[in-house]
KOLFILO-449373 format. One record per residue: x, y, z of N, C-alpha, C, O in turn; residue in three letters. Coordinates in steps of 0.001 Angstrom, whole numbers, padded with zeros to 6 digits, always signed. Layout:
N
XYZXYZXYZXYZALA ...
This chain:
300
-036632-001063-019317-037929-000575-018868-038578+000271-019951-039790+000231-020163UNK -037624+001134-020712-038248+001774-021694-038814+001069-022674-039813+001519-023234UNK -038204-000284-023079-038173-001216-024256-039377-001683-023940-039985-002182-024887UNK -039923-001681-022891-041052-002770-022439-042288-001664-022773-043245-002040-023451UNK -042223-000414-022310-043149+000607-022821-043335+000616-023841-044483+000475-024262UNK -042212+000797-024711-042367+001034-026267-043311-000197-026836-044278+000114-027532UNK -043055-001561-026558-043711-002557-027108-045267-002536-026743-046256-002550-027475UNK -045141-002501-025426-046644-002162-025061-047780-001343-025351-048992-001551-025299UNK -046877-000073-025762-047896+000702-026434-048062+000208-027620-049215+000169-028048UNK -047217-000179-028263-047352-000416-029778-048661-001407-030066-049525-001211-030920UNK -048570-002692-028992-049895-003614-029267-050783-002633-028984-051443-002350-029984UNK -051160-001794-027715-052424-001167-027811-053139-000164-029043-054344-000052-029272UNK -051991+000523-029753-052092+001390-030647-052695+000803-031632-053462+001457-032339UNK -052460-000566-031868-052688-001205-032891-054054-001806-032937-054568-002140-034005UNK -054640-001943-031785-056014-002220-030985-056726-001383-031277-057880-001464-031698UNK -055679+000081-030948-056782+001166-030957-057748+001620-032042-058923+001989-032034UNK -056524+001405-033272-056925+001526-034632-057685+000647-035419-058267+000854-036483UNK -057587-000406-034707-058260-001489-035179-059897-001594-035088-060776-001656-035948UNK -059906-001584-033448-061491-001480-032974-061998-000407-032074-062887-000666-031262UNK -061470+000810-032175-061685+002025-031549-061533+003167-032941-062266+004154-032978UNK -060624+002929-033919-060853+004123-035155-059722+005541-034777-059537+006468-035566UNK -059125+005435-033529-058714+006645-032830-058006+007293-034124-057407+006669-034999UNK -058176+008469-034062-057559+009599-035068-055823+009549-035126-055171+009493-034083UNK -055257+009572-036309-053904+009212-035917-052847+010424-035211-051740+010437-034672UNK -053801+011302-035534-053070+012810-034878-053227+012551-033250-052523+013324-032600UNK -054081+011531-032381-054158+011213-031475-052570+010371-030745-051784+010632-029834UNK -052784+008919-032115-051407+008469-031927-050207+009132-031681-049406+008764-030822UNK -050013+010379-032614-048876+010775-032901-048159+011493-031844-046986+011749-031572UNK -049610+011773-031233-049081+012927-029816-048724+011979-028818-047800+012115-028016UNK -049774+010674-028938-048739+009858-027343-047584+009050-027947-046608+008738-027266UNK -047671+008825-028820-045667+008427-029450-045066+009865-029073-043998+009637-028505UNK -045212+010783-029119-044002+011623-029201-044272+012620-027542-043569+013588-027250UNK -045588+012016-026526-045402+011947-025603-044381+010584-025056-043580+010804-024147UNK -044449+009580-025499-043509+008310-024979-042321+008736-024898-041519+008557-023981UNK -042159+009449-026100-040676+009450-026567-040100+010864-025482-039033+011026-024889UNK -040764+011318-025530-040365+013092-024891-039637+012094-023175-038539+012265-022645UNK -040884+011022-022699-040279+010689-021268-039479+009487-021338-039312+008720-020390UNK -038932+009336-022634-037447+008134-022665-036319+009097-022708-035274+008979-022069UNK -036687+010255-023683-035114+010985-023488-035145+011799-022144-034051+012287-021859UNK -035968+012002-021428-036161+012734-020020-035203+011509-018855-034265+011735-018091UNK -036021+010093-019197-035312+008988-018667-033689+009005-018589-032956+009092-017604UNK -033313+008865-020291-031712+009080-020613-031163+010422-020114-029953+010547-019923UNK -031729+011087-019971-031199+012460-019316-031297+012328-018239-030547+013159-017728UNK -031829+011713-017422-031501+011584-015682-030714+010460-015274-030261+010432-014130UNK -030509+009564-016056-029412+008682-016326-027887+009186-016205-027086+008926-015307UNK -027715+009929-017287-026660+010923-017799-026113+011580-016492-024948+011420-016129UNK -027045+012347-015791-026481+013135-015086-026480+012107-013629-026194+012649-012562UNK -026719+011036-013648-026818+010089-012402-025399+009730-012512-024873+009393-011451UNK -024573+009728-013695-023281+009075-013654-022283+009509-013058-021910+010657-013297UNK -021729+008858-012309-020804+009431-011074-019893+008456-010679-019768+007312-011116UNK -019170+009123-009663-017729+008453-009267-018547+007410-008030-019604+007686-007462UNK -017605+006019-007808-017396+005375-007082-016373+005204-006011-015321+004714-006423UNK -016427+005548-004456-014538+005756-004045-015228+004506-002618-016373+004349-002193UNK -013901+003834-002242-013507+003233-001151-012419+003855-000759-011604+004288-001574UNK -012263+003984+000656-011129+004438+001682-011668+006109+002364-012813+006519+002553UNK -010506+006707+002580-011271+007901+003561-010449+008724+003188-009252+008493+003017UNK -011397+010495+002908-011108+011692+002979-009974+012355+003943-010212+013422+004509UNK -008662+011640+004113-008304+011772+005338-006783+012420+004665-006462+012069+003530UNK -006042+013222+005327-004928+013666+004985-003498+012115+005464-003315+011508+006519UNK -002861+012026+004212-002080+010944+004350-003123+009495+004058-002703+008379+004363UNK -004569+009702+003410-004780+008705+003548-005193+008554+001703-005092+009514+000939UNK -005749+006866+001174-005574+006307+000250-007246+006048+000028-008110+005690+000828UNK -007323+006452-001680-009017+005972-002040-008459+005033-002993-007290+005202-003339UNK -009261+003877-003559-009953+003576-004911-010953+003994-005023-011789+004408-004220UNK -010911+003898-006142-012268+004800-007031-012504+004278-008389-011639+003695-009043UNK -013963+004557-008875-014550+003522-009877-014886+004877-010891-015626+005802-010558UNK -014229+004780-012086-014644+006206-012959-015671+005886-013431-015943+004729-013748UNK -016627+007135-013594-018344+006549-014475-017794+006243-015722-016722+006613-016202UNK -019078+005175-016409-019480+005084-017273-018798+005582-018433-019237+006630-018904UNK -017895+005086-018942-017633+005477-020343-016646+007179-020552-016755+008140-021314UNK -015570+006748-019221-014369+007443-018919-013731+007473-020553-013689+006667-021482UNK -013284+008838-020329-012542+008725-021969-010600+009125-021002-009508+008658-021326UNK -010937+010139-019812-009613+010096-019119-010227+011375-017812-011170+012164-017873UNK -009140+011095-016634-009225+011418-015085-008102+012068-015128-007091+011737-015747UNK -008266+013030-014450-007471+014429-013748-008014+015003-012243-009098+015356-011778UNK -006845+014905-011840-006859+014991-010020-006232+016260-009463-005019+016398-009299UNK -006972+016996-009241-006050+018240-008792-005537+019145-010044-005098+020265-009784UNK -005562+018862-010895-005540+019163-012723-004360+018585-013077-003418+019172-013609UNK -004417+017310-012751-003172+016329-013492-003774+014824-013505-004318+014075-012694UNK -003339+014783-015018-003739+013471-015572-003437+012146-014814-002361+012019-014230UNK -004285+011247-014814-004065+009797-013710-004419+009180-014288-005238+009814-014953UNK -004412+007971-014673-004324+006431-015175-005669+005786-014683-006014+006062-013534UNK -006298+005128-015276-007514+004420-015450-007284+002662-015801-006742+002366-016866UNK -007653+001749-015007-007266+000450-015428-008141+000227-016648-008545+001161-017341UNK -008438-001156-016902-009162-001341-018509-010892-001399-017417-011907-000808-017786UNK -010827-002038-016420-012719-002129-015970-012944-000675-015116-013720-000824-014172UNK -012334+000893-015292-012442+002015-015081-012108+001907-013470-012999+002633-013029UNK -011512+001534-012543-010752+001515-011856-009378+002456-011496-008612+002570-012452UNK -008973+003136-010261-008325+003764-010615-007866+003965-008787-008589+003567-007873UNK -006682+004582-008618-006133+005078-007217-005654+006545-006587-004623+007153-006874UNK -006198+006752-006096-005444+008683-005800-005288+008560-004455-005854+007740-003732UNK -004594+009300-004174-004201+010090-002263-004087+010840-002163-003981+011602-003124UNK -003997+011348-000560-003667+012169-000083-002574+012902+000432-002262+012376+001501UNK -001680+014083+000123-000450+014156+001223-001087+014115+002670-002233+013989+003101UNK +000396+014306+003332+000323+014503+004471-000136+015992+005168-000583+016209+006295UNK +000054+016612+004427+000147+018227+004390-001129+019070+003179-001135+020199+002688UNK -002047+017951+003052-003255+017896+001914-003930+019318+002568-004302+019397+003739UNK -003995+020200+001779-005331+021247+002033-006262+020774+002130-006318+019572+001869UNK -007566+021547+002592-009054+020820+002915-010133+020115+001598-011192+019497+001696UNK -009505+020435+000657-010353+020496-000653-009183+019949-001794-008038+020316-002055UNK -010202+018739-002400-009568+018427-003675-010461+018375-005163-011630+018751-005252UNK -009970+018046-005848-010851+017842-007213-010514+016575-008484-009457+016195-008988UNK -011696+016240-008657-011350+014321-009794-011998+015334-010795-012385+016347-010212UNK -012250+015336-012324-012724+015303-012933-012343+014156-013926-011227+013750-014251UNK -013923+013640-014419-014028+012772-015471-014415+013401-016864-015434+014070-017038UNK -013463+013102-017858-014727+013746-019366-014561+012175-020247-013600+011534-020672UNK -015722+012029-020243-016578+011062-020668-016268+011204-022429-015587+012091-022943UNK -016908+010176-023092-016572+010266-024527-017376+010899-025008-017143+011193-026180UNK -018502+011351-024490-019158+012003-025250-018869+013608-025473-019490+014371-026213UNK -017863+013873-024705-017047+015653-024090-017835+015619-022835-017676+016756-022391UNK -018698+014881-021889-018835+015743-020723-018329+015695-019786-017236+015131-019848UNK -018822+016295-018189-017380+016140-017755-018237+015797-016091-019051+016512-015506UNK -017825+014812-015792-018356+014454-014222-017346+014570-013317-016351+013846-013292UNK -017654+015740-012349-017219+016123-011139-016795+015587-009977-017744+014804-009942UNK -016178+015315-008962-016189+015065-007625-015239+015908-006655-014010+015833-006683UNK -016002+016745-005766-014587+017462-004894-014350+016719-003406-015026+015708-003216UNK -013819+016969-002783-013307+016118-001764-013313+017130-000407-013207+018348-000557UNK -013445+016531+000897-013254+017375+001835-012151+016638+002560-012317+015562+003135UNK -010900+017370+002480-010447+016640+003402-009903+016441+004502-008973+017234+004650UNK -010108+015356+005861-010438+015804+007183-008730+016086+007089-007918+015564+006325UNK -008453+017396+008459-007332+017100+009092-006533+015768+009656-007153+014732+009416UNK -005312+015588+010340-005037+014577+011480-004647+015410+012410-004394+016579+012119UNK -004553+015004+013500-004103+015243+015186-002624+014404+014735-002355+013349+015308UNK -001780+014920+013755-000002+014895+014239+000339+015019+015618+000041+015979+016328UNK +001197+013659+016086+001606+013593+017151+002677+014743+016924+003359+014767+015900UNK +002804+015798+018040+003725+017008+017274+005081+016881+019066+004704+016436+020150UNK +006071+017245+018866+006919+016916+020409+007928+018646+019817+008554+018943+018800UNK +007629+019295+020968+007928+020389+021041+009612+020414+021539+009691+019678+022523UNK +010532+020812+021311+011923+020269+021534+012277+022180+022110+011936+023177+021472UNK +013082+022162+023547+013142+023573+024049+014848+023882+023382+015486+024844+023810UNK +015335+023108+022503+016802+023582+021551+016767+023831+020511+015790+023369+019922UNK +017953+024844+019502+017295+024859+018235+017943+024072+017820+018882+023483+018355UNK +017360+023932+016449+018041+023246+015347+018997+023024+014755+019040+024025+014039UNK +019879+022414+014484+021053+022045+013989+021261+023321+012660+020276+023448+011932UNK +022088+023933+012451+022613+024716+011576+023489+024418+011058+024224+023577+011575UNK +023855+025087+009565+024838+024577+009033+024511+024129+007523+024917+024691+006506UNK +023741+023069+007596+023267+022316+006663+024216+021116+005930+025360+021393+005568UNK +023665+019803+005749+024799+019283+005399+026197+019535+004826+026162+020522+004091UNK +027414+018989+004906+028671+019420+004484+028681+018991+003304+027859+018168+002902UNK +029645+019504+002558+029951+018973+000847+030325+017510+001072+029668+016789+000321UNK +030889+017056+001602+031404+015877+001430+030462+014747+001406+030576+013620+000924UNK +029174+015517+002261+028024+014275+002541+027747+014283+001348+027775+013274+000643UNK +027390+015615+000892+026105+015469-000127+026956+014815-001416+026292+014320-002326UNK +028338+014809-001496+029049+013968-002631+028871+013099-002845+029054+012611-003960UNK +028224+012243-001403+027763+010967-001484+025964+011049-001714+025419+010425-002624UNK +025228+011884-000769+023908+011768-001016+023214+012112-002473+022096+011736-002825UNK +024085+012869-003193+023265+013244-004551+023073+012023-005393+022026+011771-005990UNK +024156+011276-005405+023806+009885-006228+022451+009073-005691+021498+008784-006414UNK +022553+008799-004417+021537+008358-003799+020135+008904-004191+019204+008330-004755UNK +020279+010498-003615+018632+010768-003829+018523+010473-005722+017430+010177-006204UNK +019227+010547-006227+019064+010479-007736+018546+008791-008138+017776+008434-009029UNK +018987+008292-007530+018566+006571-007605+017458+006629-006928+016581+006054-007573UNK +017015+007096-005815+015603+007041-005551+014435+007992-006263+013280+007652-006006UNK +014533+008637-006748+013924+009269-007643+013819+008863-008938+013001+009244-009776UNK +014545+008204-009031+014778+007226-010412+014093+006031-010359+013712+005400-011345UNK +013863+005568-008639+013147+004003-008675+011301+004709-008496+010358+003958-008747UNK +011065+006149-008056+009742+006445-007662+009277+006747-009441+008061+006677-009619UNK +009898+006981-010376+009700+007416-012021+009039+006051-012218+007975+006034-012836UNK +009637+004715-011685+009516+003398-012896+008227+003141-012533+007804+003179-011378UNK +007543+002855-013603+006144+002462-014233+006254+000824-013912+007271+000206-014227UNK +005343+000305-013387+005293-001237-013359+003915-001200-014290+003303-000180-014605UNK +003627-002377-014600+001900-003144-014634+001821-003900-013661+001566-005096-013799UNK +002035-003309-012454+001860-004409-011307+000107-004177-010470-000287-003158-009903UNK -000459-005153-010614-001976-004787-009757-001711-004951-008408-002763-004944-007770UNK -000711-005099-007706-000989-004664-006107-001789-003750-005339-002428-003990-004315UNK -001641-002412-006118-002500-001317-006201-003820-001925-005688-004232-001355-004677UNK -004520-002852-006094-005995-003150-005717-006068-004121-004823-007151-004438-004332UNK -004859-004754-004477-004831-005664-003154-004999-005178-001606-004232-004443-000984UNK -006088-005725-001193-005753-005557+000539-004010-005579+000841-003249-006233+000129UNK -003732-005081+001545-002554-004515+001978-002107-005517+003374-003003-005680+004203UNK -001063-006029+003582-000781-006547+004694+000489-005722+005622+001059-004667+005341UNK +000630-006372+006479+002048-005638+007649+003085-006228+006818+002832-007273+006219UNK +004508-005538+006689+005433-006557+006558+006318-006944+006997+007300-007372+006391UNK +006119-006860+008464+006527-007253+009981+005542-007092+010801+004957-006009+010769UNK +005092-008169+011780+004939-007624+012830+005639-007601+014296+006435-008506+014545UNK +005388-006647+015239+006602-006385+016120+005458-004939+016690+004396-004597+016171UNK +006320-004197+018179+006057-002969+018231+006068-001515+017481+007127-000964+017179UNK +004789-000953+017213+005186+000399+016260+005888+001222+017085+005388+001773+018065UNK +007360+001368+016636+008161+002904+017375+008173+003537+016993+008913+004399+017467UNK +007358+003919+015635+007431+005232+015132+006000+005563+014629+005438+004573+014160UNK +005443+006433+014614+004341+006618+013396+004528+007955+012437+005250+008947+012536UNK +003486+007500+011400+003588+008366+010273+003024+009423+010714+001990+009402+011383UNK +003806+010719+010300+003274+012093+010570+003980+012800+011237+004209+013972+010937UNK +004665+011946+012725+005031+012378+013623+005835+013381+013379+006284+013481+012237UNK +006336+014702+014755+007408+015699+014302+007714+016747+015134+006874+017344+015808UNK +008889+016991+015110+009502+017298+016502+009685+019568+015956+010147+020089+014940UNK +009151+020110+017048+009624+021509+016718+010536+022144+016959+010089+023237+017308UNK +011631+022159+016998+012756+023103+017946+012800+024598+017615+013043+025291+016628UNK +012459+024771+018872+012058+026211+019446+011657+027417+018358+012195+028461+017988UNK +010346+026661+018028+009195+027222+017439+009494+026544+015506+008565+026327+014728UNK +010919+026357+015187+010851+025733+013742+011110+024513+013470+011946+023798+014023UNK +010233+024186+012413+009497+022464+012278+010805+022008+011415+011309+022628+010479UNK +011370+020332+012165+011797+019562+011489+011015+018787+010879+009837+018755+011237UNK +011536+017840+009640+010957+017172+008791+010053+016087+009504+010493+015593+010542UNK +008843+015687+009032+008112+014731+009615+008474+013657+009188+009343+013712+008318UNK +007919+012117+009657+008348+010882+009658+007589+010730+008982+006386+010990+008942UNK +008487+010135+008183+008065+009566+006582+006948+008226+006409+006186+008035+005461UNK +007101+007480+007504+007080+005988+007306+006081+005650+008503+005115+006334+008839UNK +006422+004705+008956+006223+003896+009815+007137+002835+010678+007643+001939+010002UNK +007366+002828+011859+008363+002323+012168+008240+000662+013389+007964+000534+014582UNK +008570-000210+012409+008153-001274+013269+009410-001992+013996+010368-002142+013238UNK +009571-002407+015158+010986-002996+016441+010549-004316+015653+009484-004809+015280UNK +011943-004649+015587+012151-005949+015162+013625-006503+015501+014542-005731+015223UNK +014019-007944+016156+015112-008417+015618+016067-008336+014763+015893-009139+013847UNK +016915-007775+014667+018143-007742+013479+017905-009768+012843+018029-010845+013426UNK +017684-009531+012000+017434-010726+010814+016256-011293+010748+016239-012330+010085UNK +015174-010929+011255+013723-011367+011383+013425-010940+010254+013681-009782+009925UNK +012640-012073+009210+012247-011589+008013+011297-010141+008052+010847-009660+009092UNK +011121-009623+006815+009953-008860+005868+009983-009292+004856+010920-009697+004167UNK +007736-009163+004515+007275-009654+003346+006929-008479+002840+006865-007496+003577UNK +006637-008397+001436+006065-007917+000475+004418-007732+001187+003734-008682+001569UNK +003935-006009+001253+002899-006133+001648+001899-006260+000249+000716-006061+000527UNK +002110-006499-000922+001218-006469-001830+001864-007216-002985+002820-007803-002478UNK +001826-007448-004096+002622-007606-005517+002818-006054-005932+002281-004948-005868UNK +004102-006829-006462+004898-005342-007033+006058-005559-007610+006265-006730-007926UNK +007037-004641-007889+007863-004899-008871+009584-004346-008297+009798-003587-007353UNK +010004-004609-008661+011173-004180-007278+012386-003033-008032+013377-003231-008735UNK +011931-002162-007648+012310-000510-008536+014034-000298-008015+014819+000101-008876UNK +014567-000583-006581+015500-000614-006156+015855-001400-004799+015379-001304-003668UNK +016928-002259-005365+017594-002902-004361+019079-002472-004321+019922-002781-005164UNK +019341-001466-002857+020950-001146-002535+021683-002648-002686+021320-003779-002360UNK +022956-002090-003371+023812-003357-003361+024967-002920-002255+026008-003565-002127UNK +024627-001645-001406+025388-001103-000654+024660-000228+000317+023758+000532-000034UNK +025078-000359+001548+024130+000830+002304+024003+002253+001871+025007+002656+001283UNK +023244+002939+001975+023102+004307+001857+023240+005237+003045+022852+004886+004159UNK +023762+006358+002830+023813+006664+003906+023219+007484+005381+023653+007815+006484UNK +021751+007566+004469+020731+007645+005772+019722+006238+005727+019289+005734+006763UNK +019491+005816+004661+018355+004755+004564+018744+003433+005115+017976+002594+005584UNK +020568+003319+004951+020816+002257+005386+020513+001099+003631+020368+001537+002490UNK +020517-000818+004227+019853-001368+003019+018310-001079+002275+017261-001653+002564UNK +018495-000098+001317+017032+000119+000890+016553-000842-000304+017275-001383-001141UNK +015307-000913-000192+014250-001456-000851+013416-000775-001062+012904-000065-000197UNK +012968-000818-002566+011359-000183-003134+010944-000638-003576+011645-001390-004253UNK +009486-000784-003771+008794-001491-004706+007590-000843-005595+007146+000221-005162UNK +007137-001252-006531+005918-000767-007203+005072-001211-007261+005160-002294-007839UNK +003775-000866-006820+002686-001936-006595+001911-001176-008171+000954-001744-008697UNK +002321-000257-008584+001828-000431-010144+000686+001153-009890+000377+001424-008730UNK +000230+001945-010903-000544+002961-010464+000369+004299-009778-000131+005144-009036UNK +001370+004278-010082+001650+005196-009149+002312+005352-007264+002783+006229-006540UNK +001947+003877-007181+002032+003780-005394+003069+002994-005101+002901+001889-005616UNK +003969+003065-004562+005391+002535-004351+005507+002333-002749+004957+003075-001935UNK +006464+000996-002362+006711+001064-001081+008375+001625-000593+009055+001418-001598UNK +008939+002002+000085+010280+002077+000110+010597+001290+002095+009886+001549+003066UNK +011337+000741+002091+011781-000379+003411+013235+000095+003491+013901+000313+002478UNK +013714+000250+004773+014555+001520+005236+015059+000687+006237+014287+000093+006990UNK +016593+000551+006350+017446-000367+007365+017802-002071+007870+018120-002651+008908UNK +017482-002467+006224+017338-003615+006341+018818-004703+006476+019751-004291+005787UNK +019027-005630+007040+020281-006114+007479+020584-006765+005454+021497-006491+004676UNK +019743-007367+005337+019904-008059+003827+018762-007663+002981+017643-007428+003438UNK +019050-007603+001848+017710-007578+000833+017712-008849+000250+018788-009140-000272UNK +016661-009859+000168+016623-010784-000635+016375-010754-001935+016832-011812-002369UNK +015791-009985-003035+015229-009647-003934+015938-009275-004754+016991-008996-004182UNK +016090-008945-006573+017213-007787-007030+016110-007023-008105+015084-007459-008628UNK +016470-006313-008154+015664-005227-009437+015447-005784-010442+016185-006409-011204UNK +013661-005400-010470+013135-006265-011699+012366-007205-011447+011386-007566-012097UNK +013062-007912-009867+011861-008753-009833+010651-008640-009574+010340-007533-009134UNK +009855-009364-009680+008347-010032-009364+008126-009965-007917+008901-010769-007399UNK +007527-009459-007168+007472-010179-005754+005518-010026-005468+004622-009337-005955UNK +005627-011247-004271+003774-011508-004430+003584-010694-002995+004522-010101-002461UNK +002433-010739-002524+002154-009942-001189+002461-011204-000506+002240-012161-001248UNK +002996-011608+000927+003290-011861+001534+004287-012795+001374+004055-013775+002082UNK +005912-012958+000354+006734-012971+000258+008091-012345+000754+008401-011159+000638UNK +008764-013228+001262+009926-012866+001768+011061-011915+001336+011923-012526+000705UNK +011342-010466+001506+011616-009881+000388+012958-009233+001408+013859-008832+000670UNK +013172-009110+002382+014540-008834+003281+014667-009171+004357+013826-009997+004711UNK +015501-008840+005202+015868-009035+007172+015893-007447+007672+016287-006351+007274UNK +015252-008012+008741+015188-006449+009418+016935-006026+010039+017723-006887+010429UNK +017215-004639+010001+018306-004600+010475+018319-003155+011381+017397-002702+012059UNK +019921-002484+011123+020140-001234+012002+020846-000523+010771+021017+000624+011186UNK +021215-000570+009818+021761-000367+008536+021473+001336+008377+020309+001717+008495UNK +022531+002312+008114+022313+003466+007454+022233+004150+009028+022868+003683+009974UNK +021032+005742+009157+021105+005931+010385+019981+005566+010813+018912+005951+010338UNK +020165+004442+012167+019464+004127+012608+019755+003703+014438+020621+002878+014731UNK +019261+004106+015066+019451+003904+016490+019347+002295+016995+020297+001724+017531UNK +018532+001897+016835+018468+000161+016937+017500-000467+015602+016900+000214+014770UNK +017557-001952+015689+017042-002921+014918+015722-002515+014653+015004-002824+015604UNK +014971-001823+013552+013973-002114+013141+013826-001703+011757+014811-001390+011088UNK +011752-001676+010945+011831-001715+009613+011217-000494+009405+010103-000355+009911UNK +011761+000557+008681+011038+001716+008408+010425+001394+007185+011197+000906+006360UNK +008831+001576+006705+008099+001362+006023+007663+002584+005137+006827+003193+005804UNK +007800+003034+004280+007347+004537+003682+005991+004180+002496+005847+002972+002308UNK +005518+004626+002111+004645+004963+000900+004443+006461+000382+004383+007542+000969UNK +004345+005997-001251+004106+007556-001493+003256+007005-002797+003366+005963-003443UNK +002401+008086-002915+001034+007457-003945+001909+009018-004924+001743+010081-004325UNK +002787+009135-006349+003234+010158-006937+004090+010844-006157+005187+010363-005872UNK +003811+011691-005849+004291+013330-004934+003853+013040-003721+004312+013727-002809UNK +002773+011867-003350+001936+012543-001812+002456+011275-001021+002491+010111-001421UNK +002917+011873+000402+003472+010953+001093+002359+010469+001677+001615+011336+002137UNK +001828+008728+001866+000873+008310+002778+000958+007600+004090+001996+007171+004592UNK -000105+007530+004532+000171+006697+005901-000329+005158+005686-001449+004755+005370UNK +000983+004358+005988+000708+002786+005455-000260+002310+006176-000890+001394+005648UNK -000620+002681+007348-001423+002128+008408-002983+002044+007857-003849+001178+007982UNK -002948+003605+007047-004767+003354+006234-004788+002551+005426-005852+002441+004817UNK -003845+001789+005114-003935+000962+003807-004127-000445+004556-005071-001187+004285UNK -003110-000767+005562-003407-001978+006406-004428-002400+007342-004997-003491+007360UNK -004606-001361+008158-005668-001431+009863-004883-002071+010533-004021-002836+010102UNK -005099-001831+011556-004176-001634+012684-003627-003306+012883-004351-004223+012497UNK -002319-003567+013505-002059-004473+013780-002314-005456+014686-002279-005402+015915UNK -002721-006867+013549-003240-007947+014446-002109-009139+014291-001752-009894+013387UNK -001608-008813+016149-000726-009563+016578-001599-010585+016985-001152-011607+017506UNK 
């Protein structure tokens, strides 16, 4: 639009001088009036550049987001985050998210484009329990066994894929009744046990699960564990990992490839688990999410 001004004046100017005589100190002032409202133009441009987000302000819940224009690098909360090559990018929420967050972009030129976040509460299903809590704290003998464990899962949430699942619609990877939901959490007599990690879907002992996205397969137990039971994780790449909790078999082994709606285990009772079903977890880094914002609700 500017380009089209510039030319336009130029034929008239040239008119002007031609068969009007106009003084060039005349010219000079509307060229460097033109020019004064192209960089006024580029300057409202500039400051027009801004973030792009899909998904919701929601605690436990998941955005994409589109970095402006000529991202040089993104920081979330004041920690550095990953940018695809077409400025694309993923952040969340914990479960336990304060009301307020912060993106900053600095652009190549040094500036720096803003976005803060509000973010809503949830209504946690909360179940008030009138006993206390188990005391004590695990025995040595458990944790002889659990330290290896949590160390292997912390080891599969570190691995870096290039997997683009991250930008895939998200599917179930069972369907069946939800017996559990994410958030949920029980109080005994007035102090909070740990909330539910996951999502919990009733299933048949050997009824497949698929891969809700592409991803990369960070850990497959070659042995039960001894709360998770057969675990599975995966990396959908970005930061966002799935972990699948009590599975009778894993089909898959570390390393592999798997596509979104691929056959990737059997549902089981494996580890501790009261009956047959698939505990589903996500965690976007540090922040535990709720898989359900990523899917919408189940269509049986």
């Amino acid at each position: 639009m500017a380009l089209g001004k510039n030319i336009m004046f130029g034929s008239l100017g040239l008119a002007a001088i031609a068969g009007l005589s106009l003084p060039v100190a005349s010219i000079s002032a509307e060229t460097a009036s033109e020019e004064t409202a192209e960089a006024a133009e580029q300057s409202a441009f500039r400051k027009a550049v801004k973030f792009g987000f899909s998904g919701q302000e929601i605690q436990g819940g998941v955005m994409l987001g589109d970095a402006p224009a000529g991202t040089a690098s993104l920081s979330f909360n004041g920690k550095s985050i990953p940018v695809d090559e077409d400025g694309k990018f993923i952040i969340a929420f914990n479960r336990d998210a304060g009301q307020s967050a912060q993106m900053v972009a600095t652009l190549e030129n040094g500036e720096t484009v803003r976005k803060f976040f509000h973010i809503a509460p949830r209504d946690w299903k909360i179940e008030h329990v009138n006993v206390a809590r188990r005391s004590g704290g695990p025995s040595a003998a458990f944790m002889a066994v659990r330290r290896p464990e949590l160390a292997r899962i912390h080891a599969a949430r570190q691995a870096k894929s290039d997997s683009k699942g991250w930008r895939q619609t998200f599917i179930w990877p069972a369907k069946g009744r939800i017996s559990g939901m994410f958030g949920s959490q029980r109080i005994y007599k007035g102090e909070p046990g740990s909330y539910h990690s996951g999502v919990d879907i009733a299933g048949r002992t050997g009824t497949y699960f698929v891969a809700p996205a592409d991803g990369v397969v960070t850990l497959a137990a070659d042995k039960p564990f001894s709360l998770e039971g057969n675990l599975l994780m995966i990396d959908h790449g970005m930061g966002l990992n799935s972990a699948f909790l009590h599975a009778s078999e894993i089909l898959v082994e570390e390393g592999q490839e798997v596509k979104r709606g691929e056959p990737i285990g059997r549902i089981g009772a494996t580890g501790r688990a009261t009956g047959p079903h698939l505990h589903w977890s996500m965690k976007w880094n540090d922040a535990r999410i709720d898989p359900i914002l990523l899917t919408g609700p189940m269509d049986n």
